[in-house]
KOLGURO-408048 format. One line per field, with one value per atom (N, C-alpha, C): residue in three letters; residue number from 1; x, y, z. Coordinates in Angstrom, 3 decimals, m for minus. Example, Ala and Ser with C-alpha at 12.3 -4.5 7.8 and 13.67 -1.06 7.14 Angstrom:
2
resn [ALA,ALA,ALA,SER,SER,SER]
resi [1,1,1,2,2,2]
x [13.190,12.300,13.200,12.850,13.670,12.900]
y [m5.690,m4.500,m3.300,m2.250,m1.060,0.030]
z [7.800,7.800,7.800,7.080,7.140,7.870]
END
This chain:
187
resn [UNK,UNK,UNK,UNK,UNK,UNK,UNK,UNK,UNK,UNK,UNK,UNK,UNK,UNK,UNK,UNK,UNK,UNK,UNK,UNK,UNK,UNK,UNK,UNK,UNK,UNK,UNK,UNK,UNK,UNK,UNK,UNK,UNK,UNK,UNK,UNK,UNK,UNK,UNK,UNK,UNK,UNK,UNK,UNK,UNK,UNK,UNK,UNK,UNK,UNK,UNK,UNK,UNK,UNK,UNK,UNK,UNK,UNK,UNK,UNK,UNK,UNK,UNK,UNK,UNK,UNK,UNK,UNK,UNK,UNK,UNK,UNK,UNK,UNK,UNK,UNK,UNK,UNK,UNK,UNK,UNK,UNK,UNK,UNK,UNK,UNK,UNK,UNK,UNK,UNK,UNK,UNK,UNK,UNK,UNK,UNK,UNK,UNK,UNK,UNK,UNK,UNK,UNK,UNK,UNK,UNK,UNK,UNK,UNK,UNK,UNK,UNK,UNK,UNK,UNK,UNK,UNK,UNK,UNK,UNK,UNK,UNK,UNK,UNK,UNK,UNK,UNK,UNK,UNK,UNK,UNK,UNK,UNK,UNK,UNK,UNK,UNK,UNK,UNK,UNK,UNK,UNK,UNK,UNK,UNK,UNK,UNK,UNK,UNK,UNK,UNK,UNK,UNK,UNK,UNK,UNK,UNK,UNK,UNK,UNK,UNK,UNK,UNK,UNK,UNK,UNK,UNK,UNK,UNK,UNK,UNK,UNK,UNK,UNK,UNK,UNK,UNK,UNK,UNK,UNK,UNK,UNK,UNK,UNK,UNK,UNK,UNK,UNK,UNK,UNK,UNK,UNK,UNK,UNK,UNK,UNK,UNK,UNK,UNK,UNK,UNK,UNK,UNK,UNK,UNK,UNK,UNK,UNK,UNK,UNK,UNK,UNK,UNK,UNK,UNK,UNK,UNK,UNK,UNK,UNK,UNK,UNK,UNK,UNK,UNK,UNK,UNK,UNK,UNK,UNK,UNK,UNK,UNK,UNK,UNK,UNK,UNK,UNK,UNK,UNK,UNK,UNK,UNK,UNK,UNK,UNK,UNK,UNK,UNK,UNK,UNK,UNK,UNK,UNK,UNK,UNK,UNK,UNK,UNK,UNK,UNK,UNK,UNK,UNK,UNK,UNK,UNK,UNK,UNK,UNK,UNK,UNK,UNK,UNK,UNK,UNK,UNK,UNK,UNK,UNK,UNK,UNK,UNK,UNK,UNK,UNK,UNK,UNK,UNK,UNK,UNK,UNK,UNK,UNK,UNK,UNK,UNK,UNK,UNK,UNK,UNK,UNK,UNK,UNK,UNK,UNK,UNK,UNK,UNK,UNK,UNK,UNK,UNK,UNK,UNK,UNK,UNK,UNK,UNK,UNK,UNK,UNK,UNK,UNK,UNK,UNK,UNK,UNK,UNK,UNK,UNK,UNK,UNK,UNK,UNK,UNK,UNK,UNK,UNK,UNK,UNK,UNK,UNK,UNK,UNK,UNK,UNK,UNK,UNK,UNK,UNK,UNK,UNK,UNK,UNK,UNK,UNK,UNK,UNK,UNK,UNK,UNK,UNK,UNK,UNK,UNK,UNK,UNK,UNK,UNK,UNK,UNK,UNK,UNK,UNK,UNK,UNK,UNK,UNK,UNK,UNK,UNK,UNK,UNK,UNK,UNK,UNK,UNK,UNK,UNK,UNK,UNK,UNK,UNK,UNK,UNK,UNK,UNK,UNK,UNK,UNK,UNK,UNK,UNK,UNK,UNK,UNK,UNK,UNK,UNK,UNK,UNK,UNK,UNK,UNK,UNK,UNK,UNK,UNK,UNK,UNK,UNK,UNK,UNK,UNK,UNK,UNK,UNK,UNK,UNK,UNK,UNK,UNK,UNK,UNK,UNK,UNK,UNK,UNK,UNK,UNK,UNK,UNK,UNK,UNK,UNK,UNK,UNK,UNK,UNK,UNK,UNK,UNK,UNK,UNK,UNK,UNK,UNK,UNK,UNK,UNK,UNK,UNK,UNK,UNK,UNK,UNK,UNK,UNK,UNK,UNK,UNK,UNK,UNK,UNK,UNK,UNK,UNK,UNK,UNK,UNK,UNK,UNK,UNK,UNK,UNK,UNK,UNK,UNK,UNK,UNK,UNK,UNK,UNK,UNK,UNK,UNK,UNK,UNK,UNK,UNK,UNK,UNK,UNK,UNK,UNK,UNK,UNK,UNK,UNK,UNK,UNK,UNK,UNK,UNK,UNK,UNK,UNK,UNK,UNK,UNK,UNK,UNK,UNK,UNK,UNK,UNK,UNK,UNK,UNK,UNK,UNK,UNK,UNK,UNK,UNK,UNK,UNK,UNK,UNK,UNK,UNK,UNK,UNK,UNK,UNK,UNK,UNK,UNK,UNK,UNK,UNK,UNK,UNK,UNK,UNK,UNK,UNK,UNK,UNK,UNK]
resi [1,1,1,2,2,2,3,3,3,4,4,4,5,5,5,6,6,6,7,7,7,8,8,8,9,9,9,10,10,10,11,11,11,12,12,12,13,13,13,14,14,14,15,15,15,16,16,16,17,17,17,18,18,18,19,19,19,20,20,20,21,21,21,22,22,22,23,23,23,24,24,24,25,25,25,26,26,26,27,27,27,28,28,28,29,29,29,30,30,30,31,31,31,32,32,32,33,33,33,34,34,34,35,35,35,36,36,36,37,37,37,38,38,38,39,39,39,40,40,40,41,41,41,42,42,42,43,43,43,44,44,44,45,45,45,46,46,46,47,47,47,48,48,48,49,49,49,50,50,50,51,51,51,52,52,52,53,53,53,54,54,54,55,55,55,56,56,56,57,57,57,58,58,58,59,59,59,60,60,60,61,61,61,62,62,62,63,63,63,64,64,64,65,65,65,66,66,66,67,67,67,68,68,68,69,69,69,70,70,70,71,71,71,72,72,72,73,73,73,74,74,74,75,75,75,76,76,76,77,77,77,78,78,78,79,79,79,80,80,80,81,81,81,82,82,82,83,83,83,84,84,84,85,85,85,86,86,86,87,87,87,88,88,88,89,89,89,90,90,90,91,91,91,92,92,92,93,93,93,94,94,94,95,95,95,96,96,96,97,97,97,98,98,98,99,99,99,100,100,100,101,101,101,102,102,102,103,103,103,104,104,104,105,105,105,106,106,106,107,107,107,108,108,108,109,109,109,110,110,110,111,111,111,112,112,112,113,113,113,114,114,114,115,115,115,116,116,116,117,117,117,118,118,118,119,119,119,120,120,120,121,121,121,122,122,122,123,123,123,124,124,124,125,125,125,126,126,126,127,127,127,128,128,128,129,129,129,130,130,130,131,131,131,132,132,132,133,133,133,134,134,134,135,135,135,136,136,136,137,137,137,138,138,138,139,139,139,140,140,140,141,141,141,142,142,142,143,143,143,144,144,144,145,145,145,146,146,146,147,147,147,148,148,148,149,149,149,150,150,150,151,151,151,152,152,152,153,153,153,154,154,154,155,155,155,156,156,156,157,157,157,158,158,158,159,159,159,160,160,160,161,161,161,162,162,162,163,163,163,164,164,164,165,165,165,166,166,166,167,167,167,168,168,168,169,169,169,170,170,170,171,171,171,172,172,172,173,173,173,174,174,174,175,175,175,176,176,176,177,177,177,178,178,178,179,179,179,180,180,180,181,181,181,182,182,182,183,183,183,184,184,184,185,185,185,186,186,186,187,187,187]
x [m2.874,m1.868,m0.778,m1.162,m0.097,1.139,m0.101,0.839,2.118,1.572,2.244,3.672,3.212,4.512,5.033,4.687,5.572,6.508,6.641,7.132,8.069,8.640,9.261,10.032,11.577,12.960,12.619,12.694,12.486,10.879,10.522,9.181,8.963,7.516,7.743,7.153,7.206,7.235,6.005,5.182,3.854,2.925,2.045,0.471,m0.462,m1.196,m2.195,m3.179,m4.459,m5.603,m7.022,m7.474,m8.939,m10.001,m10.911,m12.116,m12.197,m11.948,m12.053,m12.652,m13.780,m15.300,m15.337,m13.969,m14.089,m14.355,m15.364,m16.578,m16.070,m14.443,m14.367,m13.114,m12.022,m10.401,m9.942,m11.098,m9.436,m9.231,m8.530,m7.873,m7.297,m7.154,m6.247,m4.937,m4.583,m2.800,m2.009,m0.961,m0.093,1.477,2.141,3.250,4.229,4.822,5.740,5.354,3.767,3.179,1.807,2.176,1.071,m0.230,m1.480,m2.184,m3.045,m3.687,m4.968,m5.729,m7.214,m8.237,m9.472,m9.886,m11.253,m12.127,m13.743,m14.430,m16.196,m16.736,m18.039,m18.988,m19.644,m20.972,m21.978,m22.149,m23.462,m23.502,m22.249,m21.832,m22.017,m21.717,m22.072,m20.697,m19.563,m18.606,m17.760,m16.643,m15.694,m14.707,m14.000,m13.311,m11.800,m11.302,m9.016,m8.325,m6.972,m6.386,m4.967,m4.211,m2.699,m2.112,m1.189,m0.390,1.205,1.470,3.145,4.249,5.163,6.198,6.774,6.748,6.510,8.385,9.384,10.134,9.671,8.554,8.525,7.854,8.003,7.224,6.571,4.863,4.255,3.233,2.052,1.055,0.135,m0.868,m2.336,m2.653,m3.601,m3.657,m4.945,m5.616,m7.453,m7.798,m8.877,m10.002,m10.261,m10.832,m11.514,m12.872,m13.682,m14.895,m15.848,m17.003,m17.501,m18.999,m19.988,m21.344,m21.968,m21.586,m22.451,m22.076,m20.916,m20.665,m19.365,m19.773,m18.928,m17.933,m16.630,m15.490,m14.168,m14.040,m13.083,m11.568,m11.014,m9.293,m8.906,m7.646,m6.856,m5.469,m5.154,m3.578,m2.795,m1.435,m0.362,0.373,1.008,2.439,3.554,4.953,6.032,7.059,8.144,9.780,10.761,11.222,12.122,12.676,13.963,15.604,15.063,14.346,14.082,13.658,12.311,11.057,9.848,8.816,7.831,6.706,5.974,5.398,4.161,3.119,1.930,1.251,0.657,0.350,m0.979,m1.739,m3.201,m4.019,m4.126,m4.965,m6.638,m7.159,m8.472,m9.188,m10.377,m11.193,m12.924,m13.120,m13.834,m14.888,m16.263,m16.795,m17.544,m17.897,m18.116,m19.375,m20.080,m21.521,m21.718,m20.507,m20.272,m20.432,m20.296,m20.728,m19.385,m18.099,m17.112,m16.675,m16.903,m16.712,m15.071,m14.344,m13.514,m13.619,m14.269,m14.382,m13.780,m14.454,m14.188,m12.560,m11.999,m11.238,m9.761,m10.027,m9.160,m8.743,m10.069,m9.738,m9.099,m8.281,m7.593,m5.988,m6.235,m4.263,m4.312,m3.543,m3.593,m2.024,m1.079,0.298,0.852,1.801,2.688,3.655,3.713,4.637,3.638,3.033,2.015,2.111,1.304,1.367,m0.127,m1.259,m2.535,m1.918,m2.598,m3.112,m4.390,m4.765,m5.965,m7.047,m8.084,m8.545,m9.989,m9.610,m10.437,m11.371,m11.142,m12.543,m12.901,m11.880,m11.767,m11.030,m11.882,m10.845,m10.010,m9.233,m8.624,m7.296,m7.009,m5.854,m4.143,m4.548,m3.275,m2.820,m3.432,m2.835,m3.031,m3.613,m3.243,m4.739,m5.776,m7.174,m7.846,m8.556,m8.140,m9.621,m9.905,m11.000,m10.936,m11.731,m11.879,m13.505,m14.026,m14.516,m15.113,m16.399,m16.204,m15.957,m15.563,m14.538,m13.314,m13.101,m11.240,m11.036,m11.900,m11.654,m11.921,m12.623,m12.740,m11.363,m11.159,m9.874,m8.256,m8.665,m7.452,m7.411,m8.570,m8.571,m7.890,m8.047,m8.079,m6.060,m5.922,m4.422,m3.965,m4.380,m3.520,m3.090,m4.809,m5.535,m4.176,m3.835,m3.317,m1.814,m1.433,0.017,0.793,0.363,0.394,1.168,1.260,2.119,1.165,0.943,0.790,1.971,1.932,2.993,2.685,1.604,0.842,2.015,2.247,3.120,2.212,0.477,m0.084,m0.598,0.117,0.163,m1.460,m2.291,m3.403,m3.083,m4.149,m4.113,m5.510,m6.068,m7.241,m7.913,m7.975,m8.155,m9.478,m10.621,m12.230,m12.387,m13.298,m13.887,m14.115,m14.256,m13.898,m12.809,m11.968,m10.833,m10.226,m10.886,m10.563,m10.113,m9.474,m8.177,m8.531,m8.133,m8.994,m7.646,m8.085,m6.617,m7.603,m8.487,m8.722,m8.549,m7.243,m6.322,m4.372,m4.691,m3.589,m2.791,m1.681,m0.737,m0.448,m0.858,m0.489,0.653,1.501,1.840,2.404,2.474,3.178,4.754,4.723,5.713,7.292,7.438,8.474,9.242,8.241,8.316,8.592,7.603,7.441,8.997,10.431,11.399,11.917,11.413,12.263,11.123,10.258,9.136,9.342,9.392,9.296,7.710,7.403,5.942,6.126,5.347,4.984,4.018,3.429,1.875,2.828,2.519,2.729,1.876,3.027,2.187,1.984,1.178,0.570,m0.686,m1.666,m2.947,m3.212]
y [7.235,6.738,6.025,5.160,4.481,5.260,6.320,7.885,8.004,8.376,9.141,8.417,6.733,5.402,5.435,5.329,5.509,6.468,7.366,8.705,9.028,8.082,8.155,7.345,7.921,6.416,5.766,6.406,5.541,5.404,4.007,3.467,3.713,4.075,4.121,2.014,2.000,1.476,0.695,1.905,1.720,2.646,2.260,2.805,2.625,3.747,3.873,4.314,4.024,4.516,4.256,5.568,5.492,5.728,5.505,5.978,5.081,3.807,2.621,2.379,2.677,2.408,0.907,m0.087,m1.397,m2.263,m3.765,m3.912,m5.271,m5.948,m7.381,m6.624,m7.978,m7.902,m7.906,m7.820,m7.748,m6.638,m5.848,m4.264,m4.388,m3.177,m3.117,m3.273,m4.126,m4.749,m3.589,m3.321,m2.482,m3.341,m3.544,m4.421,m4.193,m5.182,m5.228,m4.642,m4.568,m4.656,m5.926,m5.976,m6.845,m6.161,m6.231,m5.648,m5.941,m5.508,m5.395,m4.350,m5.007,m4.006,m4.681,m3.316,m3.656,m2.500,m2.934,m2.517,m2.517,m1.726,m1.497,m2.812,m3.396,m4.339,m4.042,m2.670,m2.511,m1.829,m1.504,m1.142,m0.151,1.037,2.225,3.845,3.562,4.361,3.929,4.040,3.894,3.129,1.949,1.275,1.980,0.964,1.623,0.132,0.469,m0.455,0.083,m1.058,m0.444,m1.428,m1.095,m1.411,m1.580,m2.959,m3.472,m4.013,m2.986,m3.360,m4.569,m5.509,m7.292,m7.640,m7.148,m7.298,m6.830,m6.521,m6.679,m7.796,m7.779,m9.176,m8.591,m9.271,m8.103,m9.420,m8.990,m10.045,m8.655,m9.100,m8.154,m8.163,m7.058,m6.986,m7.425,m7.558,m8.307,m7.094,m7.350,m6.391,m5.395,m4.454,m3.449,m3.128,m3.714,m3.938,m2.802,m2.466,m1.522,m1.904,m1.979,m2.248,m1.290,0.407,1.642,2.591,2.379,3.449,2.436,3.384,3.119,3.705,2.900,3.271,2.048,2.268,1.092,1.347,0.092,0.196,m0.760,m0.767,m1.757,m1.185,m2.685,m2.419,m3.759,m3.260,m4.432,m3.792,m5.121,m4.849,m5.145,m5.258,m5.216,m4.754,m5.128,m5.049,m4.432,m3.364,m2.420,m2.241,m2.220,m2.004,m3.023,m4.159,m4.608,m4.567,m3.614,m3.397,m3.470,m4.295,m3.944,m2.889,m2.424,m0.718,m1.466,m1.131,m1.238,m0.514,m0.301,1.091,0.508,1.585,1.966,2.793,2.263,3.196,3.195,4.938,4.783,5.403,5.245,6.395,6.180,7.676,7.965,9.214,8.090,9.295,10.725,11.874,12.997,12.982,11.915,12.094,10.711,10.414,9.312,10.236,9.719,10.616,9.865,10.139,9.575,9.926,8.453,8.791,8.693,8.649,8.957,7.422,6.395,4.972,4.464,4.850,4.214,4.542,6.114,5.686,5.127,4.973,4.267,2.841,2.704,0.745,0.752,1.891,2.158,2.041,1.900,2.051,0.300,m0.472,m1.755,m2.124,m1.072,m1.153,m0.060,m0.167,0.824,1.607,0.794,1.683,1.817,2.767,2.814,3.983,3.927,4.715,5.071,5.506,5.992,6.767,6.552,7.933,7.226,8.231,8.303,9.631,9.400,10.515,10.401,11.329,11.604,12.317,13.456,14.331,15.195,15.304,16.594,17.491,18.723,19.823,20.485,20.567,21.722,22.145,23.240,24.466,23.263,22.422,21.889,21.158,20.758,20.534,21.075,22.516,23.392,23.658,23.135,23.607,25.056,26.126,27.479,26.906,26.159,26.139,25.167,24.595,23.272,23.073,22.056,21.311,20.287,19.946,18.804,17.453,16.905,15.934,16.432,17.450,17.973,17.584,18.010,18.618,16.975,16.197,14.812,14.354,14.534,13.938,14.675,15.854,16.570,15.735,15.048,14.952,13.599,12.929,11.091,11.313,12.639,12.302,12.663,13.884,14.215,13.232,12.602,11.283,9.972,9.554,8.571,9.386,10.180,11.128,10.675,10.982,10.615,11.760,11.848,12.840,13.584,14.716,14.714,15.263,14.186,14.701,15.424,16.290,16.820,18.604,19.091,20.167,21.574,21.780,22.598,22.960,21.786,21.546,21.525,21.660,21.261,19.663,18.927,17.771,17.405,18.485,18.121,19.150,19.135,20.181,19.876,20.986,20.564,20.857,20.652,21.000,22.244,23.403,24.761,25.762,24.821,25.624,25.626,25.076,25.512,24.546,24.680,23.908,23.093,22.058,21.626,20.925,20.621,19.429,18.460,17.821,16.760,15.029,14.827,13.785,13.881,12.728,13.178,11.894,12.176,10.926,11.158,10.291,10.077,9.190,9.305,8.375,8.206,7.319,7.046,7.862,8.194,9.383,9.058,7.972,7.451,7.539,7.434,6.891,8.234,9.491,10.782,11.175,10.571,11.087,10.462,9.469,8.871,9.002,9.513,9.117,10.975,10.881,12.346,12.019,13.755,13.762,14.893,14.816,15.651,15.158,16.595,16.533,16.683,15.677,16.025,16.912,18.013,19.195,18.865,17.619,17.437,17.263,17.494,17.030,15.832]
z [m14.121,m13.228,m14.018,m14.951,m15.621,m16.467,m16.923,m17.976,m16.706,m15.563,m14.348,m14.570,m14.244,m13.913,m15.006,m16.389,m17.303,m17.674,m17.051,m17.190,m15.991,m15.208,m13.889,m13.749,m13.643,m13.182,m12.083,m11.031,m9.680,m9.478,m9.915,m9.670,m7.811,m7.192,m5.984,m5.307,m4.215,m3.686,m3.516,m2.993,m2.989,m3.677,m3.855,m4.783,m3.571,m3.389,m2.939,m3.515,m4.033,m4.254,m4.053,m3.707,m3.166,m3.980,m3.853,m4.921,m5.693,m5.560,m7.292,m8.211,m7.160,m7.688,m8.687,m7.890,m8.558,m7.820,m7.827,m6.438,m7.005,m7.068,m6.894,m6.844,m6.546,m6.610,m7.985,m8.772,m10.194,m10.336,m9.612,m10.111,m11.332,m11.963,m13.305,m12.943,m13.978,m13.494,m13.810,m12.502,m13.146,m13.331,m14.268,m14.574,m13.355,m12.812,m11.661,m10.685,m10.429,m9.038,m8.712,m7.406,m6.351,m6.250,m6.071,m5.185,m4.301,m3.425,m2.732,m3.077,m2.379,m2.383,m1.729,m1.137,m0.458,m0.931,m0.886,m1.452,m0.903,m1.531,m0.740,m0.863,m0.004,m0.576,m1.182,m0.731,m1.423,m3.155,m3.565,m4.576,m5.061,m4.745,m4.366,m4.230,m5.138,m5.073,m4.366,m3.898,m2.874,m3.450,m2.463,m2.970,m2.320,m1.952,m1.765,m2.147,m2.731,m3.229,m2.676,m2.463,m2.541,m3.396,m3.966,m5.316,m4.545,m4.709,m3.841,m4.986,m5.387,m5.881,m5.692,m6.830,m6.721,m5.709,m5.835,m4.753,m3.364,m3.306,m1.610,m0.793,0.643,0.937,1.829,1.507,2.580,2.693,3.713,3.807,4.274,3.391,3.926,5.222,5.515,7.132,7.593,8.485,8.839,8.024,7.582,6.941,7.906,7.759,9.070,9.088,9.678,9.143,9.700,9.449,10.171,9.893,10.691,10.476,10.204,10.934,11.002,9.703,8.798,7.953,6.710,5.745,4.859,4.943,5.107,5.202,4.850,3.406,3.109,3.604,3.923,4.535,3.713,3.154,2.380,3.583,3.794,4.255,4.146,4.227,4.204,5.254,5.601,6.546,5.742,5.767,4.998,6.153,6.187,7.063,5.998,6.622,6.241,7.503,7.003,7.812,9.413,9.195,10.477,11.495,11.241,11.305,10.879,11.124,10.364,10.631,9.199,9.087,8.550,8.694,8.460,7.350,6.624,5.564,5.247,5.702,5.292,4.519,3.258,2.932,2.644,3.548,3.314,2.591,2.325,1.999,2.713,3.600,3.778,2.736,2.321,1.644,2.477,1.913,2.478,3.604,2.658,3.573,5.059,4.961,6.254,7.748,8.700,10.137,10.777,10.933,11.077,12.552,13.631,15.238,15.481,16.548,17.148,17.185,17.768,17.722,16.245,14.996,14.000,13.294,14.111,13.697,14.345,15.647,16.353,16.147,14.980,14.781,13.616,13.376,12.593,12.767,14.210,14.840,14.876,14.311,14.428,14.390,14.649,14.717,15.420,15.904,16.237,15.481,14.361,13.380,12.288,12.016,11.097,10.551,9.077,8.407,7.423,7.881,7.004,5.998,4.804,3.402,3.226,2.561,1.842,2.105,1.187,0.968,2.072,2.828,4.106,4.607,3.007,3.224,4.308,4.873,6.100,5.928,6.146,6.551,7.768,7.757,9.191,8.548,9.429,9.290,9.596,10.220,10.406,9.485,8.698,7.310,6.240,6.173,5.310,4.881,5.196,4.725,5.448,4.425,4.674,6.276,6.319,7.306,8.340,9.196,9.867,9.700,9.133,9.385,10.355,10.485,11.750,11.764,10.962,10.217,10.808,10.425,10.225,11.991,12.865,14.128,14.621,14.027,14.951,13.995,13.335,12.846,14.089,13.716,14.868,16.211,16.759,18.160,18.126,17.134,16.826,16.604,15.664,15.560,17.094,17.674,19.161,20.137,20.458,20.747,20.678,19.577,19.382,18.846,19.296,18.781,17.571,16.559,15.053,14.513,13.675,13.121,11.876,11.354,9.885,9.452,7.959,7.354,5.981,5.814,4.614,5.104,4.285,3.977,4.210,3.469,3.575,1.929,1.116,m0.282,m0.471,m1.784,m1.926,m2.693,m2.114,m2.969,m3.822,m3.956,m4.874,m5.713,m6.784,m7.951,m8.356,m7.798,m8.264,m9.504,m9.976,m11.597,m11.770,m11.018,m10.605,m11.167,m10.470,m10.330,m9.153,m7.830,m6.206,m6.199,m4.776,m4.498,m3.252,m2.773,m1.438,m0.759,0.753,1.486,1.748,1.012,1.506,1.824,1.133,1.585,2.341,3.122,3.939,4.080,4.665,4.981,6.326,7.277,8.529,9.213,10.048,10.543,12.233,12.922,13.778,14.346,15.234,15.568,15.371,15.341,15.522,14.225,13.050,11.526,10.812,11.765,11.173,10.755,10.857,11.148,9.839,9.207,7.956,7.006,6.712,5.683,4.947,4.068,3.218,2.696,2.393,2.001,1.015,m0.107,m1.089,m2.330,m2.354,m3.399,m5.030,m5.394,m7.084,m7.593,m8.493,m9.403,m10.349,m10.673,m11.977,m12.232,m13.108,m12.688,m13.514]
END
């Protein structure tokens, strides 16, 4: 990630990442960013962090807690053009049983914005299949009229060779109209 930032004029805004597999708050510093992160108790893989370009002013959001499944959320809120946007990022691992409940306690704004890596498949964002993940995910975006803003791009390159959509960027309908989306072709 740092190779990535060093190698780029316009630093972005925000950093999102899932998978940390780091089980306290000292993330690795990245120079002229903030961060958060939440992380598993039982210590066990997972982990999401978001990374805040030190000119912004944001305040973390309540934790999102869940008793029945592992499922970490890191989010901040932050005001742009005089609004404030919420940004979540999660990660759900593969072998979680992920309800329509857990992820509604996920809408905690109206102007919102999920990524992270979600581990579902379906055709509406470009996965050659659906999944039953993908399809409780389809119902949760219709459900709560969200937008995806994933292109049909792959965003994950297995040890294979195959190609997968299993992370996505969601957001709020309203937002779907100013937010651009695209998968970097780099590995």
């Amino acid at each position: 990630m740092l190779f990535y930032i060093d190698n780029i004029v316009d630093l972005p805004q925000f950093i999102c990442v899932q998978e940390t597999w780091i089980y306290d708050d000292l993330l690795p510093d990245i120079p002229g960013y903030n961060s958060i992160h939440t992380f598993r108790v039982n210590k066990n893989g997972g982990g999401s962090a978001i990374y805040i370009k030190k000119n912004i002013d944001f305040i973390s959001t309540e934790k999102i807690l869940y008793s029945d499944i592992d499922l970490e959320v890191a989010g901040v809120k932050f005001k742009s053009n005089k609004e404030y946007i919420t940004l979540l990022s999660v990660y759900i691992a593969p072998n979680q049983t992920v309800k329509i409940e857990h992820l509604n306690s996920l809408i905690i704004s109206e102007n919102l914005i999920i990524v992270g890596d979600l581990n579902a498949k379906n055709k509406l964002w470009g996965s050659p299949v659906n999944d039953f993940r993908g399809k409780t995910l389809e119902k949760f975006i219709d459900e709560q009229n969200l937008v995806v803003m994933n292109t049909g791009k792959a965003t994950r390159l297995h040890y294979n060779g195959t190609l997968s959509h299993l992370d996505l960027t969601l957001c709020s309908r309203k937002l779907s109209f100013k937010i651009e989306f695209d998968v970097i072709n780099d590995l």
